[in-house]
Every structure is written in C-alpha cells, then in structure tokens.
C-alpha atoms as one frame of an Amber mdcrd trajectory, in Angstrom:
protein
   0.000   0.000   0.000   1.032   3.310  -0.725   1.398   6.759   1.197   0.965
  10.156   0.438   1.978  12.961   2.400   2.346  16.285   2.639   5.959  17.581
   2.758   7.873  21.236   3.346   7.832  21.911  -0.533   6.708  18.769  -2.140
   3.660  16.191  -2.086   5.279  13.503  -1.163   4.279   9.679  -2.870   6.268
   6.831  -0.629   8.018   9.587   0.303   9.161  10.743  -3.592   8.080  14.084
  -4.742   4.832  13.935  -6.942   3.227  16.296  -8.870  -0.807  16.472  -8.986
  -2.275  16.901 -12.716  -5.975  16.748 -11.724  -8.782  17.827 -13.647 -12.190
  18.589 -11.952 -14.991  16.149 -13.389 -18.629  16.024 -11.278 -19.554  12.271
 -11.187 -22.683  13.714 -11.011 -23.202  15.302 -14.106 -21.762  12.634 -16.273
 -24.532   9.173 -17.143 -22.796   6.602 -15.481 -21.982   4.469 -17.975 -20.296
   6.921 -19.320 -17.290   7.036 -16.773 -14.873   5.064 -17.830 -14.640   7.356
 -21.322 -14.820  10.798 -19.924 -12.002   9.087 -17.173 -10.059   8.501 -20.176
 -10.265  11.682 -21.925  -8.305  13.281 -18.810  -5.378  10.693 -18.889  -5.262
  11.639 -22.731  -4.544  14.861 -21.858  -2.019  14.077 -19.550  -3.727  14.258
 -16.104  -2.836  11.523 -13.492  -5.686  12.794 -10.922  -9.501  13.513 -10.698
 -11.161  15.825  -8.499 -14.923  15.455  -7.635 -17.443  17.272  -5.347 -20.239
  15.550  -3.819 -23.661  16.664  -3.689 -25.436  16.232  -0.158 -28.803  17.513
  -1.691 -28.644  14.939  -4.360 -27.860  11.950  -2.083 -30.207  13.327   1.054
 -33.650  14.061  -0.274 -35.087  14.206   3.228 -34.333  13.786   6.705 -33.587
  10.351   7.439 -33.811   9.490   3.666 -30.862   8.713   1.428 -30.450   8.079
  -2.717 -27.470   5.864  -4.050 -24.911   7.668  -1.458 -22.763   3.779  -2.679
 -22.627   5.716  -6.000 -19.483   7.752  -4.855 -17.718   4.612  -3.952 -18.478
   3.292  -7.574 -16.895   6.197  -9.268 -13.746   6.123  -6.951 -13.414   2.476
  -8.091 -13.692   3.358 -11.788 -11.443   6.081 -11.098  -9.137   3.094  -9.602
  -9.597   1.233 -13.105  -8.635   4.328 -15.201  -5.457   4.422 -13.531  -6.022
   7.750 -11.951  -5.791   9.351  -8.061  -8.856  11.145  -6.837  -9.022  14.293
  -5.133 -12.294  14.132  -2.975 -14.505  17.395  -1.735 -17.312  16.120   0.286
 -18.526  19.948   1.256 -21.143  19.709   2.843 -21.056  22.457   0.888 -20.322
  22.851  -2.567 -21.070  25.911  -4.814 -20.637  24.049  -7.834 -23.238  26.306
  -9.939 -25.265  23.242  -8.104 -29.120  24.082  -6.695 -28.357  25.474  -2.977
 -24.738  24.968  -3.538 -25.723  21.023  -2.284 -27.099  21.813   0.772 -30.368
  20.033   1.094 -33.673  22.702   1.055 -35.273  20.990   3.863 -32.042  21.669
   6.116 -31.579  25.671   4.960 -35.252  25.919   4.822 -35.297  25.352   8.765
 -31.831  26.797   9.317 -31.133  30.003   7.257 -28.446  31.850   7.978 -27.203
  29.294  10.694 -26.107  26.840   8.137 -22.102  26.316   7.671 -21.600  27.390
  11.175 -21.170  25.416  14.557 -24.677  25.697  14.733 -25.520  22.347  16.711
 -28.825  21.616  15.057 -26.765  22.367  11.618 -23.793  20.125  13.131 -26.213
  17.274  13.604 -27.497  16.755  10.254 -23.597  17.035   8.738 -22.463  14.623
  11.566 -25.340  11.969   9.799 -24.753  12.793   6.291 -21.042  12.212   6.665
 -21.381   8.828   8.314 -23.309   7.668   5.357 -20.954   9.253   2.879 -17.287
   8.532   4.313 -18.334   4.753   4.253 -17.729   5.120   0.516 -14.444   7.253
   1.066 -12.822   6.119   3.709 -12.138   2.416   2.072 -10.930   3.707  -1.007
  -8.078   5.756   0.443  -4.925   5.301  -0.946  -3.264   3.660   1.977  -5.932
   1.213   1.849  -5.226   0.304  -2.062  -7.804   2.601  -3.392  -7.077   6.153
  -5.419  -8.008   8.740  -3.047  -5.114  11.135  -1.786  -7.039  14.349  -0.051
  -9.991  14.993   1.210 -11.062  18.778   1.215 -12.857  20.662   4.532 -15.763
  22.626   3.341 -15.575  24.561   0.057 -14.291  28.376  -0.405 -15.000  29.083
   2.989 -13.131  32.329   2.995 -15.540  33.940   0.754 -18.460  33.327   3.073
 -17.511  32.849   6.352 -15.400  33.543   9.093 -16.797  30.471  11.662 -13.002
  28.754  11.913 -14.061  27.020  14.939 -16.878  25.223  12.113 -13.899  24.460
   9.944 -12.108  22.318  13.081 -15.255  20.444  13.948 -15.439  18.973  10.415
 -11.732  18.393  10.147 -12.081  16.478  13.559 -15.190  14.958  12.191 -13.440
  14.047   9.417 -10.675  12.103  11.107 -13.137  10.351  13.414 -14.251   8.953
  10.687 -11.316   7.559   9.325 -10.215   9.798   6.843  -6.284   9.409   7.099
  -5.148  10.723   3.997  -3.975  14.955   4.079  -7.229  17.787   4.455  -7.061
  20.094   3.159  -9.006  24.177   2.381  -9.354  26.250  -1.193 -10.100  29.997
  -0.956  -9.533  32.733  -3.452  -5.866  34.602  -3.064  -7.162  37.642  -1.151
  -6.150  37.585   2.371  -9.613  38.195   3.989 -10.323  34.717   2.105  -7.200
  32.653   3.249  -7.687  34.412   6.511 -11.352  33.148   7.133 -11.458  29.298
   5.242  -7.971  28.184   6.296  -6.941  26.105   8.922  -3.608  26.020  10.872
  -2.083  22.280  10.417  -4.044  21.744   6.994  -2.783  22.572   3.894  -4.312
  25.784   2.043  -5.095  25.748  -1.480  -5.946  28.813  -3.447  -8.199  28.891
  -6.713  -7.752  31.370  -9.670  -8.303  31.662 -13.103  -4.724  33.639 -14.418
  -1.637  35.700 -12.983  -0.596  32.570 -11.132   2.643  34.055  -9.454   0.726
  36.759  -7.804  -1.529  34.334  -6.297   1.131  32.102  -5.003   2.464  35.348
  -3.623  -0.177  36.114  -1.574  -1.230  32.196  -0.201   2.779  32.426   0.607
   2.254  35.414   2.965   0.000  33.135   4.888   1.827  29.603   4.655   5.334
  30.053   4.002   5.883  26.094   3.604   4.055  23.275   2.016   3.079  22.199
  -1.560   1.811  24.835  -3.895  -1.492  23.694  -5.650  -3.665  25.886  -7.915
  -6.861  23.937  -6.493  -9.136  25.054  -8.916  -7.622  26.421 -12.542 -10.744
  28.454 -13.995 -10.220  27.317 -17.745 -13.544  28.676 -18.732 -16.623  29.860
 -17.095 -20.582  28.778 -16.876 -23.208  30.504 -18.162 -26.659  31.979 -17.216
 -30.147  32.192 -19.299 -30.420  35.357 -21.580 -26.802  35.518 -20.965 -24.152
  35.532 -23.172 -22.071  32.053 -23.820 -18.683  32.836 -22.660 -15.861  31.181
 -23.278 -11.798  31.820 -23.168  -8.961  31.344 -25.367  -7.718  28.144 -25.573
  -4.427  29.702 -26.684  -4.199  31.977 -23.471  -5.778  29.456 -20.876  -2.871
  26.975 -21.781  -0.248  29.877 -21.273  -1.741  30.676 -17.779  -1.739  27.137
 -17.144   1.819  27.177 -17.848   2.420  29.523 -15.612   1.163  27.353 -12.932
   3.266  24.813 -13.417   6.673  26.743 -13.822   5.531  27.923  -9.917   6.423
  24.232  -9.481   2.661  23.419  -8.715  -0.031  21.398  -8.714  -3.161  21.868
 -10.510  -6.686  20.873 -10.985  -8.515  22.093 -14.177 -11.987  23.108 -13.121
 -13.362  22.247 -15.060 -11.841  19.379 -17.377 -15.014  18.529 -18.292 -18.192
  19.761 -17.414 -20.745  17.375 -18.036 -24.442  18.475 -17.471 -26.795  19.286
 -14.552 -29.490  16.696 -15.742 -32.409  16.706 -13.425 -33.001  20.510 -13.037
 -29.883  20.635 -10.663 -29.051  23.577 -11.893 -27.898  26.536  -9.387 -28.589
  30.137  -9.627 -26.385  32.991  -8.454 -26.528  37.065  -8.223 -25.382  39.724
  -9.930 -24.787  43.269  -7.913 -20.791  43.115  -7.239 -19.077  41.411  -3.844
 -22.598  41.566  -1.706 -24.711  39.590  -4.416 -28.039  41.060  -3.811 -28.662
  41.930  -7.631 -31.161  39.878  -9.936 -31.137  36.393  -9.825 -29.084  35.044
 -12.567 -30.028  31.139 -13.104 -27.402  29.028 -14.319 -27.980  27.081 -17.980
 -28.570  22.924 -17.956 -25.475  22.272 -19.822 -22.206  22.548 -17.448 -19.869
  22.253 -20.641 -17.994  25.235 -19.182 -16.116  25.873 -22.678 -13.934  22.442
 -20.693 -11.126  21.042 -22.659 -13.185  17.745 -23.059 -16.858  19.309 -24.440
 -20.516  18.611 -22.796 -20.535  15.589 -25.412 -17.063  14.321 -24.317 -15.053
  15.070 -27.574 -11.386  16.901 -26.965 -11.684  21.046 -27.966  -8.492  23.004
 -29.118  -8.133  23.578 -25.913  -7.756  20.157 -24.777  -4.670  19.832 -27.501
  -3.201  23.012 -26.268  -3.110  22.041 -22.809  -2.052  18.445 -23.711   0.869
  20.038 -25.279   2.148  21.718 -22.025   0.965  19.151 -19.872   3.359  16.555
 -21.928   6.439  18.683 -20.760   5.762  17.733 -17.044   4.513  14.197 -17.733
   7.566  10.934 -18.334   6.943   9.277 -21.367   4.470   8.861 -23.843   0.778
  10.109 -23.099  -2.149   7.607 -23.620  -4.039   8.117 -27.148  -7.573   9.248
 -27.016 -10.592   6.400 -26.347 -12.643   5.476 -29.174 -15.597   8.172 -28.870
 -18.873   6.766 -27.753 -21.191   6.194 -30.900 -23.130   8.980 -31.797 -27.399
   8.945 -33.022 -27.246   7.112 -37.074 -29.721   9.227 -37.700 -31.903  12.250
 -37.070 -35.400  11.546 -35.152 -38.814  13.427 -34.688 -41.160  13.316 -31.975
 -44.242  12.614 -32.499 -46.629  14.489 -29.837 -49.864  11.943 -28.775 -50.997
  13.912 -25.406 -51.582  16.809 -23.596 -52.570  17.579 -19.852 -53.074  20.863
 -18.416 -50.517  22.519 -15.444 -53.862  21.818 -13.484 -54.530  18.133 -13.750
 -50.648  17.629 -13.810 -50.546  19.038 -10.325 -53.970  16.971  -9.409 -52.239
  13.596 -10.497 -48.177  14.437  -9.226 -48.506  17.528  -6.798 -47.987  16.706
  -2.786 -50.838  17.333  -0.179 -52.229  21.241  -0.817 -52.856  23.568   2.208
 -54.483  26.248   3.700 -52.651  29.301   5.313 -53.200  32.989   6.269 -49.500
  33.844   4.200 -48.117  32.057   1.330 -46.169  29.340   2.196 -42.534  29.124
   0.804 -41.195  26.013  -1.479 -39.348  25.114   1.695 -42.784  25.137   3.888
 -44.575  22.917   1.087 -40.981  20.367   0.509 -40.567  21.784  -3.057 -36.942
  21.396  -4.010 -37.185  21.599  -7.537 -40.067  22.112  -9.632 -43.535  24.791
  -8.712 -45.915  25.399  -6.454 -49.345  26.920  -7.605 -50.925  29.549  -5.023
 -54.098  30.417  -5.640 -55.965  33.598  -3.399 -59.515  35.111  -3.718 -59.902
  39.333  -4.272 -62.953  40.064  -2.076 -65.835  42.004  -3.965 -67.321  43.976
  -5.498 -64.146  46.201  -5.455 -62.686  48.455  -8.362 -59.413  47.196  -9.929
 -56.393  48.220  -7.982 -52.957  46.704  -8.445 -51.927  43.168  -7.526 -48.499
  42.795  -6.383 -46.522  39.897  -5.376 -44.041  40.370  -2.389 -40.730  38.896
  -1.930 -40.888  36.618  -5.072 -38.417  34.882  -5.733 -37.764  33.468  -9.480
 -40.969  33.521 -11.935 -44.690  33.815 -11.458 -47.107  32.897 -14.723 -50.416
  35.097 -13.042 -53.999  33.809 -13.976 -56.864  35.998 -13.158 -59.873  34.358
 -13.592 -58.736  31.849 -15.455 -57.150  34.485 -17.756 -53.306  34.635 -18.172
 -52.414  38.183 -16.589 -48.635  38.234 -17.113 -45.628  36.693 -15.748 -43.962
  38.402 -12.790 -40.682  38.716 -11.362 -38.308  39.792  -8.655 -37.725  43.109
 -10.357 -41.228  43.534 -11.772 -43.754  41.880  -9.125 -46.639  44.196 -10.514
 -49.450  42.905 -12.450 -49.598  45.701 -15.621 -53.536  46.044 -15.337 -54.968
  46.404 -12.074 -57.595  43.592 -10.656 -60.932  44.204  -9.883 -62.783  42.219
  -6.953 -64.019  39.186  -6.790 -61.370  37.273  -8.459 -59.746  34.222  -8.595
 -55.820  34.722  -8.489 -53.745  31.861  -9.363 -49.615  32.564  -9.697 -47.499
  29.853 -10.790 -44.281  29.989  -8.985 -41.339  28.336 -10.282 -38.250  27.785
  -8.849 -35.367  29.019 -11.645 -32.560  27.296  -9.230 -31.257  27.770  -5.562
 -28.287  30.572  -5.102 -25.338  28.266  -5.167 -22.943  31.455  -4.045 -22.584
  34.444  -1.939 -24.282  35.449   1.390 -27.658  34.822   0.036 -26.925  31.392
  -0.627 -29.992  29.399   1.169 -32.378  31.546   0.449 -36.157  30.784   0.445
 -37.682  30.210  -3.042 -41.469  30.631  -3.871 -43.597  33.825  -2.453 -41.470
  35.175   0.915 -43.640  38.073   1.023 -47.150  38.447   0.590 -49.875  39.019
  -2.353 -51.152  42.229  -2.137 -54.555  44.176  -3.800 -53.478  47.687  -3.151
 -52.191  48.111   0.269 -53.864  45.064   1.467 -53.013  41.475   2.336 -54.793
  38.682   0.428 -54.967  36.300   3.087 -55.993  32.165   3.072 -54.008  31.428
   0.755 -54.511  28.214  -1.228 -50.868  26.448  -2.027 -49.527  22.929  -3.414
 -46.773  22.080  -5.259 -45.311  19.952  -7.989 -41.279  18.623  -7.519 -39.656
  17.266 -10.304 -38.682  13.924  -8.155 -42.654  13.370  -8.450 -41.938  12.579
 -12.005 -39.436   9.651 -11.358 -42.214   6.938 -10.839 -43.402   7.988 -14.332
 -46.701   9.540 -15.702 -49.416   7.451 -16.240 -51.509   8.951 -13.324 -51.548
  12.248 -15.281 -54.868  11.985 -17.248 -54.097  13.102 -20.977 -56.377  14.344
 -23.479 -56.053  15.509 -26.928 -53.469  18.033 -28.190 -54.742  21.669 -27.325
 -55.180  23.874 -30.854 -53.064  26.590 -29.427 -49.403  26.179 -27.841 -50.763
  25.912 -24.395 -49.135  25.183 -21.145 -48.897  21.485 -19.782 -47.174  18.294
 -20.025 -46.803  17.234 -23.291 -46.243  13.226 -24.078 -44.920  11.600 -27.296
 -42.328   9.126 -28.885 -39.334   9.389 -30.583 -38.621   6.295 -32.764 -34.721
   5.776 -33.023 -32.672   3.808 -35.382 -28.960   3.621 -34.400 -29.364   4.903
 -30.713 -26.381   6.906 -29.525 -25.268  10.214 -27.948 -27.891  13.025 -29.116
 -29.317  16.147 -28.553 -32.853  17.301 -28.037 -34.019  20.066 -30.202 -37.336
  22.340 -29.149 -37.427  25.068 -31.642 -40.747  27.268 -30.737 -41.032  25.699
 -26.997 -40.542  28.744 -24.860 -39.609  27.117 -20.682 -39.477  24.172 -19.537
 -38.179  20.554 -18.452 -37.509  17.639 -20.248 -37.714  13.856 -20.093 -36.431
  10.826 -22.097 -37.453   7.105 -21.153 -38.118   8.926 -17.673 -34.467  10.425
 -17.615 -34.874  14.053 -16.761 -32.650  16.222 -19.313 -32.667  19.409 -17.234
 -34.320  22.743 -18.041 -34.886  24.602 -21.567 -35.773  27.631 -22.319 -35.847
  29.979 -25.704 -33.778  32.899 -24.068 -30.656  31.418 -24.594 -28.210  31.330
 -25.111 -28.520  27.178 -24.748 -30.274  25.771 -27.604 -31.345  21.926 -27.195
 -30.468  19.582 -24.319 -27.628  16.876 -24.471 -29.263  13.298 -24.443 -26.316
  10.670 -23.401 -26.893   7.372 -25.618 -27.189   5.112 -22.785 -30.936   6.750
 -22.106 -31.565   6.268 -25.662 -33.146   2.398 -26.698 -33.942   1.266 -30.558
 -36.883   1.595 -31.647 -39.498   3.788 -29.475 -38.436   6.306 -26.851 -40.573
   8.101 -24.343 -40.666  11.896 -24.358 -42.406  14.542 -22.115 -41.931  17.979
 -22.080 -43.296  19.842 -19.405 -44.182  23.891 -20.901 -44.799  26.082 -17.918
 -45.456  29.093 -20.016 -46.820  27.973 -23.737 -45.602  26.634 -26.972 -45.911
  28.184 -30.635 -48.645  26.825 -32.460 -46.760  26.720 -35.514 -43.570  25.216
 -33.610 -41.570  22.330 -35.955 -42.143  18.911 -34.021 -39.240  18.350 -31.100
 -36.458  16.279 -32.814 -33.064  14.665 -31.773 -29.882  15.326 -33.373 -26.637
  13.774 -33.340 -23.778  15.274 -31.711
C-alpha cells in the first residue's frame, strides 16, 4: 500500500516528490456508464488525478432518507480502473453552480443563515450525512489500495464565512471517521479569504483563473511552507439564461496554465469537463458586485464550461493546447484518445400523442395542498425543484387596484380568472392592469434554481412576502406544489387528453422512434420554458432565451426503436412550432 503525504515543498508519494495533474470532473453530471470514457479523456490529456465534489442535496432528499450515497464509492473504483488518483470534496457544501450549492432545502429551509456554522442543530445533520458518505471514502483511500489522496474541509470558505471554529469540527469529524489521507481548504488569493477558510495544520489551497505568481504570492504570505497547488484552474466559465455564452482562449488558458506549473505546482482544471446538470440541478447565483443582492441570474442545464473535453465528451483546441504543455511535465508517452462513444445514425422526430393541463398535472403528481393565512414558501410545502401553484380570492365587489406579489423569488405565470395576466418577477412583481374584486388569483411559482454562491446562498424560493390588492393582504391562501422527483415513478396517473389547438401550457407526451441509438441532442425550436424527459431520464431545463439551444441526451438513455418523451411547458408553446427532434452530436 502506498502513502501520500504532505511535505515542506513537495507532495510527497512513498516519500518521492509527486506532482498532482488533476482535472475537476462532477460524477454527477456525467450518465454513469459513461465514466470510464470521460475518465479517459483526462489521462489523454495528460492528467494523473480527478477531483470530484459531492452533492449532499442529491444523495439526502429528506431527513432520514438517502439516494445511491454507494454511487461515490463506484466512481472512486472506476477512477481506480482508469489508472487515476482522486481528489475528494465532500462539502457539505459545494457551490458548484449546483441548486443550494448542495445543501439540502429541507435543512436551509429550517436553518437560514445558521447553516455552515457550529450551529448544533446544523452540526447534527452534517455529523449523519457524513457517516453515510465517508463509508464510501474512507475504504478507497490510498493507503488502503484505493485512489483517493485528499480529502477537502468545506468549500471556499473564505468567501463566506469567518466560523473557523466550524472548519475544526469537520476536520475532527473528518478524522473520526477515518479519513487518514492529508485535508485540506481552497479559498480565493485575497487575504480576507485565506484568513477566514484556512486552517492552521491543513494545507491551504488557493483557486484562480490567471496571474498565477501573484496568487502564489499572496497564499505564501500566509503559509510560508508546504506544496503549492492551484486547487481550482478556472479554464472557462458557466453561463446563465439570456446571458451571453462565454468562453476563453484556448491559446491563453494553456499559457496561464503554464504559468502554474513553472511555480512548481499542482493543478486541478476546473473544469476538465463539465458534463451536465441533468435533473433541473441547476444553481442560480446574483449579480450586484461582492454583496450579491442583484437579480437572480439562473445558471444554464449544460455545465460544458467551454472544458477542454466538451458537454458531449469530444477533446476542444483547448484540450490539444493544454495536452501540449501538460506533456512537458509528464515521463513518457501520453495515452491516445478512447474510441468516442457512438453517436445517433440518424436524425429523429417526436411525435406528440398527449396533452394535460398545469392543473390536472398538479392533481395527479402535486404533494398534499394547504391552507394558510401567508403564502407558504417552497421550503414550507418540501418543493426542491419544480412549482408550487398559489391560488388567493380578491374580495368584492371592489374596483381594480394593483396586484403585487411580495418577496418573489424566481418567476410567477399570473392567472386571473382563469385568464393569463402576465408573468412576474423579482424586479417587476406588478401585475400591468390592475384587478378588480371578486377574483380568482392563481400565480405559478417556479423555482429558476437555488443561489449556489454568496451570502444569500440558502435563500427561500417561492412567495417570501405576501400578495397584495393595493395596500392590502390577500390572506388564506390556497398552495400545493409539484417537484420534479414526483416525475421519477413515471406519468401514467396524469390523465391526458387531446393536443390543445393553441401552444398551451402542460405536459406534453410523445415518442421518438430511433434507429442507431447513440449520444444526441434534443431540439425544441418554438417551446418557450421548460423541463424535459427521455425514457423517464430528466434532461434538465430549456428555455428559448438562450443562449442554450437543445439539451444533451447521453446514448445510454436512448433504446432502438421507441423512446418516451415529455416535455413539461410552464409558459406555452408556438402553435406553428416544428415537431421536437433529436440530433446527433
């Protein structure tokens, strides 16, 4: 069995300097059967490490409730196969441009503010949720045969926290648990950062996207010894809806890169590839500057990140360019590239054979409704991802006056009467033409993605506020909601009807018929927002803003012959739209 440690200048392997090549790539966020490829691409490029995060909201869906945590410890082993260490960051928290930044909504829903502190009640759920997860960790250490070589404590702490005494309780958790192999912390270079997420006796990691020296500089002031490591190398960027797709220079990324490694460090790419947040696991984040309390800015399905190995797994010109300077650091020859998984033969298109309204979806899928005086948030209802309809009677006769929602958070599709009214939003929460009493006000709330970032990270989603005619409070307020997990034990409760003349909003239900099945992507010209689903394998979110444009379909989901699609349009279709189609990639 091996060792590694952590020496005055050097990781140390048996006690031999080593240098870490890792590239960041989300287990997550790739279809599992797709591992052992995407594993591959990184050795091609000349990486001898992976670095993962792990999601606690994806694993814990409720208290006391746990989803394939033993799918961590298959990864590490095909990470084991692939030749490859592992770099492991557990969190609990994340960022990861994931919903809540992986902290479950139930637990931030109760906790606020008081979560990633040594809050005890906040301390009690981590204490559980590591237990389940380190069984999967701790085995697979690299003294114990297995690829992992750190383990990180917490995520970027620096930039949100100054709770050190947090920090030691889950690097003594940690260790209780038998995790043997070096902790470690990554914060940005700034000293208020290193200052606040680092720990005295574990090594300090800094993440940056360019002017490596500088940053080095500055993590130097604070740790004068130990191995430099660049934890996370920003080699291209995410984006957000009605956004812009950004992307860098391949040309310049691999010189900063090369900077890096002339420090004499370590890197990890983040990301080497991207992969996808299937599932609507999609964060959110805010604009404004360093406080964050600007407009919600939801983060796109795809995760391709402009990565040197693309959303669909092929190598970029950046992957070449940084093959080329990661060969200079690497003995002897690199591996050659894996043969590409098999892309669709052929186009296909859908044909549509059903239609249910947002109404009799909920009816058939939605959880128990209620009754209160205020609206309820999606935490109050256990909505993590999805909508929750509230629906609230104007009393009359009244003249119109203006409706207004407060504290919304995300997007609300207003019916008055039955009547679409508008669509609302943080920055405009005002129905355009006032309401007259009585009415019957329904707002469809949906949830565009939890902040994954910044001090308003765990936020509530839904209506925070109130719904108000004029000056006044619209009290009883009639709520229930729909969560996209509601859709995993399939649809045939939902009772379909005909297609509706118009583009209207509902879940929509047809077949693809594929010849040649292989790695594809979903097309949904004239659809305007919503989710996708393929043989019950949710694709993530679309939505006509941009700048996305279709939804990657991995091959495995795809069978010969007939496929399953539903679409789920929360706002409405084109009448005129083409009929959805895949593509290959």
């Amino acid at each position: 069995m091996s060792e590694f440690t952590v020496g005055e200048a050097d990781f140390l392997l048996d006690g031999r300097p080593v240098r870490l090549l890792s590239g960041a790539l989300h287990y997550f966020r790739v279809h599992e059967a797709q591992w052992g490829h995407r594993l591959a691409m990184l050795r091609a490029m000349g990486l001898n490490c992976v670095e993962t995060y792990v999601p606690w909201n994806l694993h814990q869906p409720g208290p006391g409730r746990f989803r394939d945590v033993r799918a961590i410890g298959r990864f590490l082993d095909a990470v084991r196969e692939a030749g490859l260490w592992a770099i492991m960051r557990p969190g609990p928290y994340i960022c990861a441009e994931w919903e809540n930044g992986g902290l479950p909504a139930w637990l931030t829903g109760e906790l606020g503010t008081r979560a990633r502190t040594r809050d005890e009640r906040y301390l009690f759920h981590v204490r559980n949720w590591f237990r389940h997860l380190l069984h999967e960790i701790v085995p697979r250490q690299i003294g114990r045969g297995g690829p992992v070589l750190m383990v990180q404590v917490e995520n970027e702490y620096g930039s949100y926290g100054s709770d050190t005494g947090y920090l030691t309780e889950l690097a003594v958790l940690l260790r209780a648990e038998g995790v043997t192999v070096p902790l470690f912390t990554s914060d940005g270079p700034e000293d208020h950062m290193l200052t606040g997420g680092s720990l005295p006796g574990v090594l300090a990691t800094v993440n940056f996207g360019s002017h490596a020296r500088v940053a080095f500089e500055t993590l130097r002031r604070h740790r004068p010894g130990g191995p430099l490591m660049c934890m996370e190398f920003w080699c291209g960027w995410f984006d957000h809806w009605a956004g812009e797709h950004v992307v860098r220079d391949p040309g310049e990324a691999a010189e900063a890169l090369r900077e890096i490694l002339e420090c004499g460090a370590s890197v990890n790419l983040y990301m080497a590839h991207g992969g996808t947040s299937f599932g609507g696991w999609a964060g959110a984040n805010r604009g404004g500057g360093e406080l964050h309390e600007g407009p919600l800015e939801p983060d796109v399905t795809s995760y391709d990140y402009d990565a040197p190995v693309d959303e669909y797994g092929r190598p970029t010109e950046k992957f070449w360019r940084f093959r080329e300077v990661l060969a200079e650091y690497r003995t002897g020859p690199l591996p050659g590239l894996p043969p590409r998984p098999a892309p669709l033969d052929a186009p296909a298109e859908a044909a549509l054979t059903g239609w249910a309204p947002l109404g009799d979806v909920l009816e058939a899928l939605g959880g128990a409704g209620t009754v209160t005086p205020m609206p309820p948030s999606f935490e109050d209802l256990g909505v993590t991802r999805g909508l929750v309809r509230y629906t609230v009677e104007v009393p009359g006769p009244r003249r119109p006056y203006p409706l207004t929602v407060r504290g919304l958070r995300d997007l609300a599709t207003v019916y008055v009467d039955g009547e679409r009214a508008g669509v609302l939003t943080e920055e405009e929460p005002r129905l355009k033409e006032p309401v007259a009493g009585p009415a019957r006000v329904e707002l469809w709330v949906e949830s565009l993605g939890r902040v994954n970032y910044g001090p308003r990270s765990g936020e509530a989603k839904g209506v925070t506020g109130g719904i108000l005619h004029e000056r006044q409070y619209l009290h009883g307020v009639r709520a229930r909601g729909l969560d996209l997990d509601a859709f995993a034990g399939g649809v045939d409760p939902v009772p379909f009807r005909a297609l509706p003349e118009e583009g209207a909003p509902g879940l929509y239900r047809g077949t693809l018929t594929v010849r040649g099945a292989g790695d594809a992507r979903l097309d949904l010209p004239g659809w305007t927002r919503g989710f996708a689903w393929i043989n019950g394998f949710g694709l993530g979110r679309y939505w006509s803003v941009g700048p996305q444009r279709s939804l990657y379909v991995p091959g495995p989901v795809l069978r010969e012959g007939e496929n399953e699609l539903w679409l789920l349009e929360l706002q409405e279709t084109d009448p005129n739209r083409p009929a959805p189609r895949l593509l290959p990639v």
